[in-house]
C-alpha positions, 0 to 999 in steps of 0.5 A, a space after each residue: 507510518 504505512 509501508 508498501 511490499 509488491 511481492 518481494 521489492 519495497 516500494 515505499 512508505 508514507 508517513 501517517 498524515 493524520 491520527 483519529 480515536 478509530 485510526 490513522 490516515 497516511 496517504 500516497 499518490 498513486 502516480 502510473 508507476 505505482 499503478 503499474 507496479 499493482 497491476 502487474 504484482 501478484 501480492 501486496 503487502 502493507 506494512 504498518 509501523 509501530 516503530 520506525 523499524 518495527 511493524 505488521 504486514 497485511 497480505 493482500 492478493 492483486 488479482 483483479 486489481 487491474 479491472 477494479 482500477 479502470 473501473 473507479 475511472 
């Protein structure tokens, strides 16, 4: 599954959805708390489980997340 970090708090995980040769997809709401959870962080990380207790964090900055957002509206 995939999980999320926004700075140092956990803010969920999502179970894959569905796996393909090239990958897997896990999808999530993307509701207005998470929203502004990601516009108010400084660093996301998303986890990627190989094991329900086991997995790999992919940093990934926040900066201008708010503008790029509205933008796709």
């Amino acid at each position: 599954g995939l999980g999320l970090k926004i700075d140092d708090t956990d803010v969920g995980r999502a179970g894959f959805v569905r796996c393909l040769p090239n990958g897997c997809v896990a999808e999530v709401v993307m509701d207005d708390a998470l929203v502004s959870k990601l516009r108010q962080g400084k660093q996301a990380t998303f986890i990627i489980f190989q094991t329900p207790e086991e997995g790999i964090g992919i940093p990934l900055g926040l900066n201008g997340f708010g503008p790029g957002f509205d933008a796709l509206k």
